[in-house]
PDB file of N, CA, C, O and CB in Angstrom:
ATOM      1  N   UNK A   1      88.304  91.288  75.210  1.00  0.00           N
ATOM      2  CA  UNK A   1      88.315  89.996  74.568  1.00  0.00           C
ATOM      3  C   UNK A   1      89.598  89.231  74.896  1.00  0.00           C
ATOM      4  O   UNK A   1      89.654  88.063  75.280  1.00  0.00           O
ATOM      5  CB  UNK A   1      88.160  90.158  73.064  1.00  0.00           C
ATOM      6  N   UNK A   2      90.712  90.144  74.668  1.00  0.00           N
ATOM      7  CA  UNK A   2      91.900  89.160  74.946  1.00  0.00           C
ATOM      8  C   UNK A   2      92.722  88.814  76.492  1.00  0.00           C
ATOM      9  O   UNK A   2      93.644  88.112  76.908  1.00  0.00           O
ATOM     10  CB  UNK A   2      92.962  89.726  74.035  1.00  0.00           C
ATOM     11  N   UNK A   3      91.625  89.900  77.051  1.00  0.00           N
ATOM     12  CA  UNK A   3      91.341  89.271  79.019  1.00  0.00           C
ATOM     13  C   UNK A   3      90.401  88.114  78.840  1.00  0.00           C
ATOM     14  O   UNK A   3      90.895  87.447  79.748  1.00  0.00           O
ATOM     15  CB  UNK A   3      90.295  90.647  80.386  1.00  0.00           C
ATOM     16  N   UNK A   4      89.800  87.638  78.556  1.00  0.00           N
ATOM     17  CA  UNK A   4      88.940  87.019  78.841  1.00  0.00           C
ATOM     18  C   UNK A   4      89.413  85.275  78.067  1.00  0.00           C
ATOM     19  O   UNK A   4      89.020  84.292  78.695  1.00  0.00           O
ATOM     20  CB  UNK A   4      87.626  87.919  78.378  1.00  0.00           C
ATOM     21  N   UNK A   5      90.102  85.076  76.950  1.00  0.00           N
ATOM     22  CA  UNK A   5      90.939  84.375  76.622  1.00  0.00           C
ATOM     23  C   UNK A   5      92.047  83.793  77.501  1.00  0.00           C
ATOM     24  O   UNK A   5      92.171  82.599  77.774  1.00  0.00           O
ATOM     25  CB  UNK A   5      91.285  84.932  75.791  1.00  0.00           C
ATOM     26  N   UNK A   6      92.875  84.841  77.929  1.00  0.00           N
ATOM     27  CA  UNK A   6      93.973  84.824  79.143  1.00  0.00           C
ATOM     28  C   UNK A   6      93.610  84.045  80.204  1.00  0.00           C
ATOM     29  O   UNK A   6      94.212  83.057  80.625  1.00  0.00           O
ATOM     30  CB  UNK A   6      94.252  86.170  79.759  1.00  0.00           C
ATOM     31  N   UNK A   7      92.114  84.765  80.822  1.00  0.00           N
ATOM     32  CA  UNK A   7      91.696  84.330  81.918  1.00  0.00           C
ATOM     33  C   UNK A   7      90.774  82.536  81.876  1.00  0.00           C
ATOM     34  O   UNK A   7      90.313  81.936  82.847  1.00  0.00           O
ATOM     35  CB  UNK A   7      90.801  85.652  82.361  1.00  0.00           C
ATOM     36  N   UNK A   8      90.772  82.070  80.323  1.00  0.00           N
ATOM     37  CA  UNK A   8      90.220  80.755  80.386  1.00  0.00           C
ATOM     38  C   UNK A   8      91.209  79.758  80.010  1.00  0.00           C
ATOM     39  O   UNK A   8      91.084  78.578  80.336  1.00  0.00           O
ATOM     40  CB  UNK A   8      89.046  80.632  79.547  1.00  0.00           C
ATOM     41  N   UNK A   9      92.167  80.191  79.347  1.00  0.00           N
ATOM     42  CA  UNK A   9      93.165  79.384  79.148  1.00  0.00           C
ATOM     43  C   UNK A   9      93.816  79.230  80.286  1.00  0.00           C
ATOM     44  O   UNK A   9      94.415  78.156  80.351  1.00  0.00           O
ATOM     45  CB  UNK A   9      93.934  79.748  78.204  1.00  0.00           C
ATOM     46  N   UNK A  10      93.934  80.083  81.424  1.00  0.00           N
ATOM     47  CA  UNK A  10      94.392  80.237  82.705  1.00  0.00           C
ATOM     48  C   UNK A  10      93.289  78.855  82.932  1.00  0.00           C
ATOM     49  O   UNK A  10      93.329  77.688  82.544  1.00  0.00           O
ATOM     50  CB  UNK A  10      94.197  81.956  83.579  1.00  0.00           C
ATOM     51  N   UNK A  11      92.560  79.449  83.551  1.00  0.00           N
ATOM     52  CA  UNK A  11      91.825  78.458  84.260  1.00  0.00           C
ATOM     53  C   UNK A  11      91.730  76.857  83.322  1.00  0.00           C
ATOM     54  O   UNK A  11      91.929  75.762  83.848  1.00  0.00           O
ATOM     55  CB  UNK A  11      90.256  79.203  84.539  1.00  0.00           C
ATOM     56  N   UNK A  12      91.560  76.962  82.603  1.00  0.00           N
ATOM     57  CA  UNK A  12      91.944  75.464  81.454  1.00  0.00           C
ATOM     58  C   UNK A  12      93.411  74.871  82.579  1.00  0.00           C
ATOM     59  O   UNK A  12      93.440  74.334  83.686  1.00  0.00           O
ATOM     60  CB  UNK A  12      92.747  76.167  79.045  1.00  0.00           C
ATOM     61  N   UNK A  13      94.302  75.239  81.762  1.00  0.00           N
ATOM     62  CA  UNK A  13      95.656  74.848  82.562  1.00  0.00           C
ATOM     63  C   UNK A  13      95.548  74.265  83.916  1.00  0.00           C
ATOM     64  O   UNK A  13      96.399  73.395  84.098  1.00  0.00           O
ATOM     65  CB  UNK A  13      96.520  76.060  82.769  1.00  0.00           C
ATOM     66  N   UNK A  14      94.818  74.461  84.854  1.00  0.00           N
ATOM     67  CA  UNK A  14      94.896  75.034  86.103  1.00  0.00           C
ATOM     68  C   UNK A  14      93.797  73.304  86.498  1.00  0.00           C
ATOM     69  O   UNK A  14      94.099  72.250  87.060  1.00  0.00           O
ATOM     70  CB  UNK A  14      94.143  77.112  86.309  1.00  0.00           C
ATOM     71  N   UNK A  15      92.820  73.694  86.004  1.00  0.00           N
ATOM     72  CA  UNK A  15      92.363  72.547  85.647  1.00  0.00           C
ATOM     73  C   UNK A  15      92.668  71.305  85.528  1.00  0.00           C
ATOM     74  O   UNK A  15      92.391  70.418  86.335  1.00  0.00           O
ATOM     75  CB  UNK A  15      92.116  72.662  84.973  1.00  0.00           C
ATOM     76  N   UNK A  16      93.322  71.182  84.390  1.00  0.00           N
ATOM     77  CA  UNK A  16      93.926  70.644  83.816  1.00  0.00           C
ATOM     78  C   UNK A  16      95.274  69.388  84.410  1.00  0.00           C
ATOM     79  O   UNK A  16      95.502  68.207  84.152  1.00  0.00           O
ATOM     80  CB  UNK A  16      94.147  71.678  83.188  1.00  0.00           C
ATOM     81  N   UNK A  17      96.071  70.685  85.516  1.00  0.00           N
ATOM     82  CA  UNK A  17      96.553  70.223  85.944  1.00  0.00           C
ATOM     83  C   UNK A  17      96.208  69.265  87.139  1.00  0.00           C
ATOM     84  O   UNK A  17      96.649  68.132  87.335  1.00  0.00           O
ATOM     85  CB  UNK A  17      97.095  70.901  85.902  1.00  0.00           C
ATOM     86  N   UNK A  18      95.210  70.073  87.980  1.00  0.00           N
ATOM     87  CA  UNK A  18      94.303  69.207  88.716  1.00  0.00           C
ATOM     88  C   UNK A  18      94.089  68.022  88.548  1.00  0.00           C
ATOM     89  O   UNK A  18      94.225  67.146  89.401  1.00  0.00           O
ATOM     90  CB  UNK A  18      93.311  69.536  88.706  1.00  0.00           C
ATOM     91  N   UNK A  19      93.570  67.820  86.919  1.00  0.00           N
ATOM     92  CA  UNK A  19      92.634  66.585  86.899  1.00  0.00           C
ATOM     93  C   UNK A  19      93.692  65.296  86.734  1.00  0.00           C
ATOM     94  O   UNK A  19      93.601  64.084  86.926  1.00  0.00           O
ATOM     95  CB  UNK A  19      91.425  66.683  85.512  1.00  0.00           C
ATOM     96  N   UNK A  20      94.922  66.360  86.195  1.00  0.00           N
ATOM     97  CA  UNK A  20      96.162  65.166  86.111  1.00  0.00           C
ATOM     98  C   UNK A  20      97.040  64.683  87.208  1.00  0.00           C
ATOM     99  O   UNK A  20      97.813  63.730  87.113  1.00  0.00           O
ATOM    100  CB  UNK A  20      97.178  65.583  85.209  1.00  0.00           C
ATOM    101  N   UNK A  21      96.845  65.450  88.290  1.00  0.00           N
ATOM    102  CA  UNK A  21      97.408  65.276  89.797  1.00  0.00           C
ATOM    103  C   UNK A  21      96.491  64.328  90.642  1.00  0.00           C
ATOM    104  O   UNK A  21      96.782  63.716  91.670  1.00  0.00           O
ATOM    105  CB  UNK A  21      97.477  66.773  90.600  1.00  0.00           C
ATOM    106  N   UNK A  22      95.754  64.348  90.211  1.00  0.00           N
ATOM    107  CA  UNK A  22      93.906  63.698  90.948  1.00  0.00           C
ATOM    108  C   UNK A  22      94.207  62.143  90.434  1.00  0.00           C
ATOM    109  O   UNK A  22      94.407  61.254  91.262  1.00  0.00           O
ATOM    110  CB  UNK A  22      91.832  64.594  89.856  1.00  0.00           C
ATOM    111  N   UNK A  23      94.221  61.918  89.181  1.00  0.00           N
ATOM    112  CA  UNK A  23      94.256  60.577  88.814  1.00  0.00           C
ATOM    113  C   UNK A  23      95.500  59.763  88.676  1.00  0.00           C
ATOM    114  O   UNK A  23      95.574  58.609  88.254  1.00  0.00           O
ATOM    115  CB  UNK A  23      93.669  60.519  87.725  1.00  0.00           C
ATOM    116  N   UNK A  24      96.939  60.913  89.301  1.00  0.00           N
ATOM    117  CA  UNK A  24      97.946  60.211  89.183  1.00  0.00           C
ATOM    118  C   UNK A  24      98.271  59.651  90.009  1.00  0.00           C
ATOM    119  O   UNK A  24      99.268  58.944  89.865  1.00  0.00           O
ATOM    120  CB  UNK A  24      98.718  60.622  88.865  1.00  0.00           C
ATOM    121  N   UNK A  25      97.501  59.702  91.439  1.00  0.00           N
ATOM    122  CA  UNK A  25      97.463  59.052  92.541  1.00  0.00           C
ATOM    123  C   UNK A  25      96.613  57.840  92.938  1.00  0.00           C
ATOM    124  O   UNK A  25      96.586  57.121  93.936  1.00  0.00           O
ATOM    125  CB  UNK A  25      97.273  59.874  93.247  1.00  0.00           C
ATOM    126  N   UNK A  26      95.885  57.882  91.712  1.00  0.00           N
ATOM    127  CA  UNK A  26      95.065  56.210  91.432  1.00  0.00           C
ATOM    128  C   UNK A  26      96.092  55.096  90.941  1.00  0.00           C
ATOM    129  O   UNK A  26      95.714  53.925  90.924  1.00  0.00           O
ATOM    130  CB  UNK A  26      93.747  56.264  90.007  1.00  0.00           C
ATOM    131  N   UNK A  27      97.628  55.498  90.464  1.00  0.00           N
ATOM    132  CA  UNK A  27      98.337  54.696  89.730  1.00  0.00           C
ATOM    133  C   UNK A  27      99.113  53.919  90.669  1.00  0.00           C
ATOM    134  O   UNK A  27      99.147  54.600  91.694  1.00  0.00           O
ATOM    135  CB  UNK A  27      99.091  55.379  88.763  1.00  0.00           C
ATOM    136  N   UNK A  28      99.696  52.943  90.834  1.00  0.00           N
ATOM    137  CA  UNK A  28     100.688  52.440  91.758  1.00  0.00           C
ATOM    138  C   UNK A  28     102.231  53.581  91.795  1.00  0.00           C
ATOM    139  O   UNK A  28     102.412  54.140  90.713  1.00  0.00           O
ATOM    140  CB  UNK A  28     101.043  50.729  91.152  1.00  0.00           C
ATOM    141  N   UNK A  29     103.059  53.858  92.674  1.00  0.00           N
ATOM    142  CA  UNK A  29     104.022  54.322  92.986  1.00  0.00           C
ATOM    143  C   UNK A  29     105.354  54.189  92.117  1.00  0.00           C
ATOM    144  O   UNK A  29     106.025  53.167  92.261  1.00  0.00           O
ATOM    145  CB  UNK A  29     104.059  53.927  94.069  1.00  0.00           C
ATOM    146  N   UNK A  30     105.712  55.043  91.344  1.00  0.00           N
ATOM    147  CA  UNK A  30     107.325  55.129  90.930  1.00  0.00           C
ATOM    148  C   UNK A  30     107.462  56.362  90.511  1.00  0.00           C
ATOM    149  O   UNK A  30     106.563  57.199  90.430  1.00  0.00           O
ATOM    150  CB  UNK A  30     107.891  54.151  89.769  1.00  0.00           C
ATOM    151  N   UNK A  31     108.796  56.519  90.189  1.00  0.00           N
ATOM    152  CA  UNK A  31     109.844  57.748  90.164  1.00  0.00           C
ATOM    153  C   UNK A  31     108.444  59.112  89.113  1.00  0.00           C
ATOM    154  O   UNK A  31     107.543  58.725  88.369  1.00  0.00           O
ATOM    155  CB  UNK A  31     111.928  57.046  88.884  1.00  0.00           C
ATOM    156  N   UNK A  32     108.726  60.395  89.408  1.00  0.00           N
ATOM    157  CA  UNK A  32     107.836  61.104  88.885  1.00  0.00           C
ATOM    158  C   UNK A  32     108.417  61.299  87.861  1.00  0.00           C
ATOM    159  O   UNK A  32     109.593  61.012  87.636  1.00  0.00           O
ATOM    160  CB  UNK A  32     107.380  62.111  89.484  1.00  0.00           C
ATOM    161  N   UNK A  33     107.533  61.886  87.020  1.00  0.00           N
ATOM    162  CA  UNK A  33     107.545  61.574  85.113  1.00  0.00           C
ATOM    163  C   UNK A  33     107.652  63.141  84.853  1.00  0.00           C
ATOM    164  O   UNK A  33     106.751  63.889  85.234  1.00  0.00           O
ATOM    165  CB  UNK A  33     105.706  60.665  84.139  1.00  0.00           C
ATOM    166  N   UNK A  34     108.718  63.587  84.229  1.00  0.00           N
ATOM    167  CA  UNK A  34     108.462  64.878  83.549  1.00  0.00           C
ATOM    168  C   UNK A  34     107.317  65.353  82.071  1.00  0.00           C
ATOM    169  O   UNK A  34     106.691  64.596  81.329  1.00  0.00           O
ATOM    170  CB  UNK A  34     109.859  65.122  83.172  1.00  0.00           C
ATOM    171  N   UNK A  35     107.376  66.584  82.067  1.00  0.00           N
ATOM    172  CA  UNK A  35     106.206  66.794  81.327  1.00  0.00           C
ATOM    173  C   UNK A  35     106.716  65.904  79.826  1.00  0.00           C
ATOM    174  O   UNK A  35     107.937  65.755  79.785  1.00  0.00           O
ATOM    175  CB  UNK A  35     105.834  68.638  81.175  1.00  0.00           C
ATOM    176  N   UNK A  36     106.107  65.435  78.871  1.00  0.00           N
ATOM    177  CA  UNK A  36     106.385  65.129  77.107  1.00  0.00           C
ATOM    178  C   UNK A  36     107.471  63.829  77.648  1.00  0.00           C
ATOM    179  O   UNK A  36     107.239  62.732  77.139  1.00  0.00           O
ATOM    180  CB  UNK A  36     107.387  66.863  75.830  1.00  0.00           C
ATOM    181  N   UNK A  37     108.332  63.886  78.386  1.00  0.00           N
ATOM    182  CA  UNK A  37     109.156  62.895  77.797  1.00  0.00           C
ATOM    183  C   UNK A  37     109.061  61.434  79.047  1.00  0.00           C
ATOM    184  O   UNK A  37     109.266  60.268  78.709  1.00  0.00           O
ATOM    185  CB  UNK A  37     110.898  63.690  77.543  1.00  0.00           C
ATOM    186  N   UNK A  38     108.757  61.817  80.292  1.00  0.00           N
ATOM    187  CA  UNK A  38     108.078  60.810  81.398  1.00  0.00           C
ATOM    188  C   UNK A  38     109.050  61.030  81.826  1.00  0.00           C
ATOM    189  O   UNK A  38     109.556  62.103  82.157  1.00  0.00           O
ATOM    190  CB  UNK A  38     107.560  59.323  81.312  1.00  0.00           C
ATOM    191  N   UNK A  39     109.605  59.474  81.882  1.00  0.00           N
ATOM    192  CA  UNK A  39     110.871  58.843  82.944  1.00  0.00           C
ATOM    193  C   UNK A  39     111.671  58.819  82.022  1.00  0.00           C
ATOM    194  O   UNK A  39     112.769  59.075  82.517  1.00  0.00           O
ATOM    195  CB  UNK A  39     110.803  57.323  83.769  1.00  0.00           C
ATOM    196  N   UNK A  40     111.812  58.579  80.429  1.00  0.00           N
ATOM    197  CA  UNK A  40     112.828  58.506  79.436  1.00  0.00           C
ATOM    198  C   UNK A  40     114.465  58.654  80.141  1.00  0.00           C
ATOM    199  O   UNK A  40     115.447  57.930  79.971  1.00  0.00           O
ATOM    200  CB  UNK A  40     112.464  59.751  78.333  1.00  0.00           C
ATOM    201  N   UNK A  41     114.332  59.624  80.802  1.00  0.00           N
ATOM    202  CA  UNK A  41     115.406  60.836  81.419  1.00  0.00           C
ATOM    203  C   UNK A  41     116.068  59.773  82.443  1.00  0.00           C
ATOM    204  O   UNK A  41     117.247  59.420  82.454  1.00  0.00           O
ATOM    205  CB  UNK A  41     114.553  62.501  82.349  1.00  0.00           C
ATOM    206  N   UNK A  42     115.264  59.443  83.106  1.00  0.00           N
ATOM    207  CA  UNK A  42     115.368  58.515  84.377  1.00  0.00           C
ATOM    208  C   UNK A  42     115.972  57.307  84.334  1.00  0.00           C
ATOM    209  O   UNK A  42     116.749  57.084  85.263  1.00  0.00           O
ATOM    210  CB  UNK A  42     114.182  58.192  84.870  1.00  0.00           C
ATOM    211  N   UNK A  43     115.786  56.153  83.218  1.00  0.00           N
ATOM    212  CA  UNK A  43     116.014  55.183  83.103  1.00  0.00           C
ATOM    213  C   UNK A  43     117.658  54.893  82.522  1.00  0.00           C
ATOM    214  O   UNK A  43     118.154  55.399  81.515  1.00  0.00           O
ATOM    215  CB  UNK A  43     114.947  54.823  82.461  1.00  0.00           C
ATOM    216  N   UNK A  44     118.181  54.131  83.276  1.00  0.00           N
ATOM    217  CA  UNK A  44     119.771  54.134  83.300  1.00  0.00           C
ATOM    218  C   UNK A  44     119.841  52.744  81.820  1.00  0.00           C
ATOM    219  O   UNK A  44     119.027  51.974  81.310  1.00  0.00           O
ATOM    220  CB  UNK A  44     120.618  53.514  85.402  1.00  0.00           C
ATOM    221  N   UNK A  45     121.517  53.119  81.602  1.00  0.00           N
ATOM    222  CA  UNK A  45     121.323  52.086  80.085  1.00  0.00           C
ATOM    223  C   UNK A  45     121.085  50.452  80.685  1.00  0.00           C
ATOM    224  O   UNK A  45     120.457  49.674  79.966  1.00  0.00           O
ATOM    225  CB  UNK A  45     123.148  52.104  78.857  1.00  0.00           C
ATOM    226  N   UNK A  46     121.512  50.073  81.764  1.00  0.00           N
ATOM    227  CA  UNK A  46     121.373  48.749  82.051  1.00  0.00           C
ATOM    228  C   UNK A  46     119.969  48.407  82.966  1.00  0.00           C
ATOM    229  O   UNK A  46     119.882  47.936  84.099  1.00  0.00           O
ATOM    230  CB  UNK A  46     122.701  48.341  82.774  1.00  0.00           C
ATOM    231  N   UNK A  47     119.056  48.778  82.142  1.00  0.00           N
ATOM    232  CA  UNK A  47     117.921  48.633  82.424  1.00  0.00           C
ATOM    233  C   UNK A  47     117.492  47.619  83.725  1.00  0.00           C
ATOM    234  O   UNK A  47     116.829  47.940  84.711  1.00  0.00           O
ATOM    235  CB  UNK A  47     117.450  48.309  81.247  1.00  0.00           C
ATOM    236  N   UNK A  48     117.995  46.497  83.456  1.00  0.00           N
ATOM    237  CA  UNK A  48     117.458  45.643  84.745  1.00  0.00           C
ATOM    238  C   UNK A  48     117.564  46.134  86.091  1.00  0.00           C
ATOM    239  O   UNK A  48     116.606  46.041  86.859  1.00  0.00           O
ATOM    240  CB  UNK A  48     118.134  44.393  84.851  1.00  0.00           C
ATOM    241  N   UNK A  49     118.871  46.750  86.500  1.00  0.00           N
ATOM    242  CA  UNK A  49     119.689  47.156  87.300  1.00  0.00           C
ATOM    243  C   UNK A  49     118.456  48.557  87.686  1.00  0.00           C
ATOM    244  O   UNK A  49     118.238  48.601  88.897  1.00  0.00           O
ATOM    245  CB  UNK A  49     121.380  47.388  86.586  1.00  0.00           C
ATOM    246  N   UNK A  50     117.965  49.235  87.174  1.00  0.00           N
ATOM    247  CA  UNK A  50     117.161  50.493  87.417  1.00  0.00           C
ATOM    248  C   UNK A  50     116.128  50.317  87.374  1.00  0.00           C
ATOM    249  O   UNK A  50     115.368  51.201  87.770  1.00  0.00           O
ATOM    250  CB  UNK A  50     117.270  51.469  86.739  1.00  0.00           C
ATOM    251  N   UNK A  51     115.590  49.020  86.844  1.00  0.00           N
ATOM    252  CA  UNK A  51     114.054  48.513  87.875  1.00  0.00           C
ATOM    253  C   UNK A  51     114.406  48.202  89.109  1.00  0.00           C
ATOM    254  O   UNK A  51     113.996  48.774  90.119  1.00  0.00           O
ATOM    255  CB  UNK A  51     113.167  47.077  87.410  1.00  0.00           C
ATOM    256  N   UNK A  52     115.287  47.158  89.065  1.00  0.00           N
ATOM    257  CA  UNK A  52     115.500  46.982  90.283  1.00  0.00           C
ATOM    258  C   UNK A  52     115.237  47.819  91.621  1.00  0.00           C
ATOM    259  O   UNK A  52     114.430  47.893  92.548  1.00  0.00           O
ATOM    260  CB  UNK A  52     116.495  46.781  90.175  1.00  0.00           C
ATOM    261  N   UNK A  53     116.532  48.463  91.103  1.00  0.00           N
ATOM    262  CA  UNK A  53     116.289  50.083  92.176  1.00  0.00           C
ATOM    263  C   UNK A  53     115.306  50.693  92.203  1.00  0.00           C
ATOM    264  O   UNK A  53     115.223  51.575  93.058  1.00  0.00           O
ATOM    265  CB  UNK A  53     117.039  51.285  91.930  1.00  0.00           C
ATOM    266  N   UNK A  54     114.114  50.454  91.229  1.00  0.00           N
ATOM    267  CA  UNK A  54     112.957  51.182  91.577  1.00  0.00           C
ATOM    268  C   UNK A  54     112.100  50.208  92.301  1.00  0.00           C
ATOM    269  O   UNK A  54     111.049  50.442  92.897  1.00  0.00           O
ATOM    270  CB  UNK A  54     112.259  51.809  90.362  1.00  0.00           C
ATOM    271  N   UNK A  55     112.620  49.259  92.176  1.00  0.00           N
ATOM    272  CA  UNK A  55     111.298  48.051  92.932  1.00  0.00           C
ATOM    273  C   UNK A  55     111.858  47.955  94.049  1.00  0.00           C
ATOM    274  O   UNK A  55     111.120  47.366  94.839  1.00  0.00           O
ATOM    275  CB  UNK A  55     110.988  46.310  92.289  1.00  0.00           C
ATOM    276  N   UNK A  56     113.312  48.414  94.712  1.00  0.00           N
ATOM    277  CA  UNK A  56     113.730  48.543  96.431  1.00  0.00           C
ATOM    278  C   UNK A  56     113.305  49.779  97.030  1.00  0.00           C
ATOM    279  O   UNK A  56     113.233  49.952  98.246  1.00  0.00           O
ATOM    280  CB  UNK A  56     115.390  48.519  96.750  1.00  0.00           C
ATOM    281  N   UNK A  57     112.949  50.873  95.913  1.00  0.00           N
ATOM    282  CA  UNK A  57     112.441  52.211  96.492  1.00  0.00           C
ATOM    283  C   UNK A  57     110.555  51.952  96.667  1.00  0.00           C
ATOM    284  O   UNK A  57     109.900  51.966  97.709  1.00  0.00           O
ATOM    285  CB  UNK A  57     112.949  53.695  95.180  1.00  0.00           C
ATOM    286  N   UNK A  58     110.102  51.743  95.329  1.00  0.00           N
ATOM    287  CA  UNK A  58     108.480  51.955  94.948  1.00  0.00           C
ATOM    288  C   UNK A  58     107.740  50.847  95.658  1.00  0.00           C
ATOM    289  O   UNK A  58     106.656  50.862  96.243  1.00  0.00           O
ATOM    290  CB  UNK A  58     108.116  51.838  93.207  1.00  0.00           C
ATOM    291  N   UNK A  59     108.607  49.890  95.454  1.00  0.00           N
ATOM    292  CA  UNK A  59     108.200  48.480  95.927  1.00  0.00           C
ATOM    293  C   UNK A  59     107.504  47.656  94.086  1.00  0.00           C
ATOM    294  O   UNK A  59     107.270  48.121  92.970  1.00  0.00           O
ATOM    295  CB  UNK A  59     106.605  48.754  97.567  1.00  0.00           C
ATOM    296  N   UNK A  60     107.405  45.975  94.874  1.00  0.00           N
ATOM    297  CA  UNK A  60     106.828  45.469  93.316  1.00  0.00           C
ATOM    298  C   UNK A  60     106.427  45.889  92.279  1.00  0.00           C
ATOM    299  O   UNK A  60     106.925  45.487  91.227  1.00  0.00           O
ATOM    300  CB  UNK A  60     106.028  44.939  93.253  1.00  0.00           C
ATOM    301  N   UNK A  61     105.497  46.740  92.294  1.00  0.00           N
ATOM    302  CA  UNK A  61     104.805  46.750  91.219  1.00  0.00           C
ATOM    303  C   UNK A  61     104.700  48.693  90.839  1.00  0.00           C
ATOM    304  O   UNK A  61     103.903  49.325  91.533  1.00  0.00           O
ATOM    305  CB  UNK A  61     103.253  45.793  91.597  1.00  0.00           C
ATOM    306  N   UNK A  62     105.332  49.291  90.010  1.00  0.00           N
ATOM    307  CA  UNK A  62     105.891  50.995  89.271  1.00  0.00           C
ATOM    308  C   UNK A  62     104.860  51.111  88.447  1.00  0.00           C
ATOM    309  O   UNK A  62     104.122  50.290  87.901  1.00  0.00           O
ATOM    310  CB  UNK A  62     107.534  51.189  88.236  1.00  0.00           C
ATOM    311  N   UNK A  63     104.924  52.157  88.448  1.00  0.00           N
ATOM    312  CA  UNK A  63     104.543  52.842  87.228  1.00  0.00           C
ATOM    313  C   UNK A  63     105.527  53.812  86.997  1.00  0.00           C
ATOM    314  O   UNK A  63     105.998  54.736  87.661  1.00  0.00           O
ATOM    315  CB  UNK A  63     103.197  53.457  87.269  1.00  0.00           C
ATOM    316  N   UNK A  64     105.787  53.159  85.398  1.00  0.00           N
ATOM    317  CA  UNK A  64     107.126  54.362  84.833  1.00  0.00           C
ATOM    318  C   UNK A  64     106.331  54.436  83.314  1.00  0.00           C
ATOM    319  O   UNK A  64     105.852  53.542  82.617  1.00  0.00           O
ATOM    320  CB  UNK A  64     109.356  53.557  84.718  1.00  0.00           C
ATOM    321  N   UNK A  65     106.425  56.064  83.110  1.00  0.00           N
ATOM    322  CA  UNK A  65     105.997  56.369  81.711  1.00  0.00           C
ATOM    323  C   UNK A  65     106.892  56.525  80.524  1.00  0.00           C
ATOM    324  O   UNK A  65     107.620  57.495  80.739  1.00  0.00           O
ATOM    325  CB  UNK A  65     105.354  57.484  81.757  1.00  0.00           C
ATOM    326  N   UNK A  66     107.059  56.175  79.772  1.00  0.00           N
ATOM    327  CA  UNK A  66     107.695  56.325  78.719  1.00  0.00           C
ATOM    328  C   UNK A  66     107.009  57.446  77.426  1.00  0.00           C
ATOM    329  O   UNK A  66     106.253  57.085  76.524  1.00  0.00           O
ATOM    330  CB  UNK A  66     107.852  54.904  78.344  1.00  0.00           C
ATOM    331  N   UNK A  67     107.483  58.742  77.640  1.00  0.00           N
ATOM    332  CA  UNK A  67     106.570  59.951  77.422  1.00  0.00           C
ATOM    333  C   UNK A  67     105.056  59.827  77.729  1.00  0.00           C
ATOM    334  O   UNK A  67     104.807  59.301  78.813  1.00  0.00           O
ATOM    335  CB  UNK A  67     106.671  60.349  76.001  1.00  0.00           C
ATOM    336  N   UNK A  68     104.138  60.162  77.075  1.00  0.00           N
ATOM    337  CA  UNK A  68     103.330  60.394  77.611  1.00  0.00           C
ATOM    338  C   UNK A  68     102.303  58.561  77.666  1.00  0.00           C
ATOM    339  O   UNK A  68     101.108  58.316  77.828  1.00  0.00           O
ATOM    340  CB  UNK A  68     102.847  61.811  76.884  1.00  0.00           C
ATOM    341  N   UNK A  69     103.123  57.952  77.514  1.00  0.00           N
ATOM    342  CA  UNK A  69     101.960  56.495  78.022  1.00  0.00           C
ATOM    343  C   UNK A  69     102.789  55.550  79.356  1.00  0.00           C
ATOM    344  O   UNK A  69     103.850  54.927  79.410  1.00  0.00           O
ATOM    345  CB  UNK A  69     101.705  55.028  76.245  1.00  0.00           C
ATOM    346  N   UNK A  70     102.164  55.709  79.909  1.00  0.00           N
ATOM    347  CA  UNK A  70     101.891  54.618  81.055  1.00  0.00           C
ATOM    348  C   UNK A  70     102.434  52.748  81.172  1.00  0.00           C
ATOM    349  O   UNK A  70     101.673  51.883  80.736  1.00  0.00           O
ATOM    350  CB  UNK A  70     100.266  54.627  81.000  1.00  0.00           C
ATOM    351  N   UNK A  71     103.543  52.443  81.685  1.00  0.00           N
ATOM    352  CA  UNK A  71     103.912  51.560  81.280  1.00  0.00           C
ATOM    353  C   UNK A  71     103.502  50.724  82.656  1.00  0.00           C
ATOM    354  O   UNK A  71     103.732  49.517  82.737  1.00  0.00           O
ATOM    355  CB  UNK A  71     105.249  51.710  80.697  1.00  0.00           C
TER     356      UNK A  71
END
């Protein structure tokens, strides 16, 4: 029983991750988002200044998450 748990939560995960790698490439281009907290981490205090730099790297138009939603 508790192989068989192991082995679906395995495969869940696994999944899982898939389906979130699959559709994160439907999004337009910016900096990658860690798990729970996104880009939070990423974003410098003078905000303008670190779009910027992401719009000379990503180009116009990012996608940056602010934990787990999509900005």
């Amino acid at each position: 029983m508790s192989w068989f748990l192991i082995a679906a939560a395995t495969l869940a995960a696994v999944v899982s991750y898939k389906l979130i790698q699959r559709l994160r490439f439907k999004f337009p281009p910016g900096p990658r988002p860690k798990p729970i907290v996104g880009n939070l981490n990423d974003i410098k205090p003078v905000r303008f200044r670190c779009y910027y730099e992401w719009a000379q790297t990503y180009g116009p138009i990012i996608s940056v998450w602010i934990g787990s939603i999509l900005n």
